[in-house]
N, C-alpha and C positions, 0 to 999 in steps of 0.2 A: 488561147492558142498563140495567139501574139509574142506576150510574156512569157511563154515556155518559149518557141523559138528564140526571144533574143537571150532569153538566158543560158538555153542551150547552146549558142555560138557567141556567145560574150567570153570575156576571160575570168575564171580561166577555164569553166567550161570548155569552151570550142577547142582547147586542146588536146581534151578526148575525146569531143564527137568526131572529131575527121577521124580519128585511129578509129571510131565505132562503127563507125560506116565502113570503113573495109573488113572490120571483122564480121558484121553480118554478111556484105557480099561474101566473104572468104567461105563462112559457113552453109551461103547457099549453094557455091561450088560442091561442096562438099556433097549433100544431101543431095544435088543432081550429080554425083560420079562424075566430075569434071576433075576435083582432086583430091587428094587423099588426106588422111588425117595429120600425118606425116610430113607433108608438103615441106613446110615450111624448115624439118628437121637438114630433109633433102640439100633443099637449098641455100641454107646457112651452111653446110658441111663444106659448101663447094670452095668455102674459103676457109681453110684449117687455120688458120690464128683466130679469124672470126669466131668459127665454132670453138675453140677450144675457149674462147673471152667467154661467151654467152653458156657455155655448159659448165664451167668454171663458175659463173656469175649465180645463175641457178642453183647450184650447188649450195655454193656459200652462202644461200639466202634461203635453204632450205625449200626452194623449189620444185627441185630435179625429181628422176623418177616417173615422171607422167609424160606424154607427149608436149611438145615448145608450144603449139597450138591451142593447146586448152591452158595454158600458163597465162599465154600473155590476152586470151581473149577473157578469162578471170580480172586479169589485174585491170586492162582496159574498161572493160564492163563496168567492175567497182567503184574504179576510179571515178568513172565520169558520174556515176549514180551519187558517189560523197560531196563531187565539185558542188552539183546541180543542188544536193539538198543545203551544201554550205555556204553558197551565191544566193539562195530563198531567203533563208534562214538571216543572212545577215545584210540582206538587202542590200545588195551590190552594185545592182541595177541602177540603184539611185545616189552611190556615192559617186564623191569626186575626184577625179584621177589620181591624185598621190592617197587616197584610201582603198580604191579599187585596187590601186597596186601592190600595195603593202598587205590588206585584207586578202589580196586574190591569191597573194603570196602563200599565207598561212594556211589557208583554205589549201592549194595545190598540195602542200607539202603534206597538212594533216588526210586529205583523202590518199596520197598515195602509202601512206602507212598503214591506214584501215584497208587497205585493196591488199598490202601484202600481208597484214595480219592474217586475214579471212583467207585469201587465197593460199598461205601456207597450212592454216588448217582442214582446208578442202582437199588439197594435195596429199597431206598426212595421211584423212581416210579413205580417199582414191587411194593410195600403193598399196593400201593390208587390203583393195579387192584384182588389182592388176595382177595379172599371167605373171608368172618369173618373182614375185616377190614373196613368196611362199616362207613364213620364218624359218630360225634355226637351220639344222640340219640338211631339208631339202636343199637350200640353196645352193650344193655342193654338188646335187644328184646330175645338175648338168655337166658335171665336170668329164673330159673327156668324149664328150657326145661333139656332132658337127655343129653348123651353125650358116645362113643365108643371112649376108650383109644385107640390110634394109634402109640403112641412109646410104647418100652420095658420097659418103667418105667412112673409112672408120684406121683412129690411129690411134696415140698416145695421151691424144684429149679430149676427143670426143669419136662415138660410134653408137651406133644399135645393130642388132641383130636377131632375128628369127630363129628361133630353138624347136625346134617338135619332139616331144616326150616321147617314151613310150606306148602310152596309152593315146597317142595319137592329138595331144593338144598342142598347138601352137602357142608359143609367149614369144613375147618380143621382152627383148632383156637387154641393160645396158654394156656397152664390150667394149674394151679397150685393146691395143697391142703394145708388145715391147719392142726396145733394139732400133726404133725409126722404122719397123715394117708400118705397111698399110694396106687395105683392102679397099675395092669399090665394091660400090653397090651389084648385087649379084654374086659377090663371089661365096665363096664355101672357106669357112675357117674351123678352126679346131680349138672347143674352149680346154684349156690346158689348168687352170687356175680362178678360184674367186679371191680376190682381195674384198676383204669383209669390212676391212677399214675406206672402203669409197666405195663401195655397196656395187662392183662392175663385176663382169668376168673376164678375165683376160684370153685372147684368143690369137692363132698365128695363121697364117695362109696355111691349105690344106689341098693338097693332089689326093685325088678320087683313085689314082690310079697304083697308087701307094698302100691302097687300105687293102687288108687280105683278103676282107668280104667282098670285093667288088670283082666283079667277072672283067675278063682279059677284053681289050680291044679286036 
């Protein structure tokens, strides 16, 4: 038990256990309804260049698509599982500092590669079973339908949103907007367009009171 914990907080281990340790707390939030799965989408939104870096980021690393919260608690989990077998493995514990460092080096770099390999594979067949990613064709059936902002923000570079079909199923589907508009969380848009080439739907602010279906005030 000894030897597991110092290797578990040696380097470069310990540079994922502390990120692991909040990701179990985060997850036990979760399971007690303290917060949501989303959390963390929320919260990065709240700063649109941030969000736009990190949805941008995920993107081009073939990430995106899944909620931010099961991305980075994949890539964190892996990682630290690679560190730990790569610091056993090559006995680290017992080198000496310009080898720990050099070793700990390679070590760090090759377990963060195996965490994104595996975890863009994981991702890939999580979205052919995700709400909203339906191939082909469907993708389209949203177009024109409303839509409930579900992050803290939704703009030009990053958003999600809430779809209910007709048959009464809820997807959360990625959305974007044009022109510099923006939505918060709550509001009601109108998806107008998919751009097929970034896999979103594009949607604009939307008055209730404009729709012909809707009864008078």
């Amino acid at each position: 038990m000894g030897e597991f914990i110092s290797t578990a907080f040696g380097f470069p281990t310990a540079l994922f256990s502390f990120m692991l340790l909040v990701v179990f707390a985060y997850w036990i939030f979760v399971v007690l309804g303290a917060v949501g799965m989303d959390a963390l989408d929320v919260d990065v939104d709240a700063d649109a260049d941030s969000a736009g870096g990190l949805s941008g980021l995920l993107s081009a690393t073939g990430l995106s698509g899944v909620p931010v919260t099961v991305v980075l608690s994949l890539l964190i989990t892996l990682s630290w599982f690679a560190t730990l077998v790569g610091t056993v493995l090559l006995d680290l514990n017992e080198a000496s500092t310009p080898a720990l460092i050099g070793l700990g080096l390679v070590v760090l770099v090759a377990a963060v590669l195996f965490a994104w390999l595996v975890t863009s594979g994981v991702v890939m067949g999580l979205r052919r079973f995700l709400p909203g990613d339906e191939p082909g064709a469907a993708r389209t059936d949203f177009v024109g339908t409303t839509c409930v902002i579900r992050t803290g923000r939704a703009d030009e570079a990053f958003g999600q949103a809430e779809i209910t079909a007709a048959n009464g199923t809820a997807s959360i589907v990625q959305v974007r907007t044009i022109g510099g508009e923006a939505l918060t969380s709550g509001d009601t848009g109108l998806v107008f367009d998919y751009d097929a080439d970034n896999e979103v739907y594009l949607v604009t602010p939307f008055d209730r009171s404009l729709d012909p279906g809707s009864n008078p005030a």
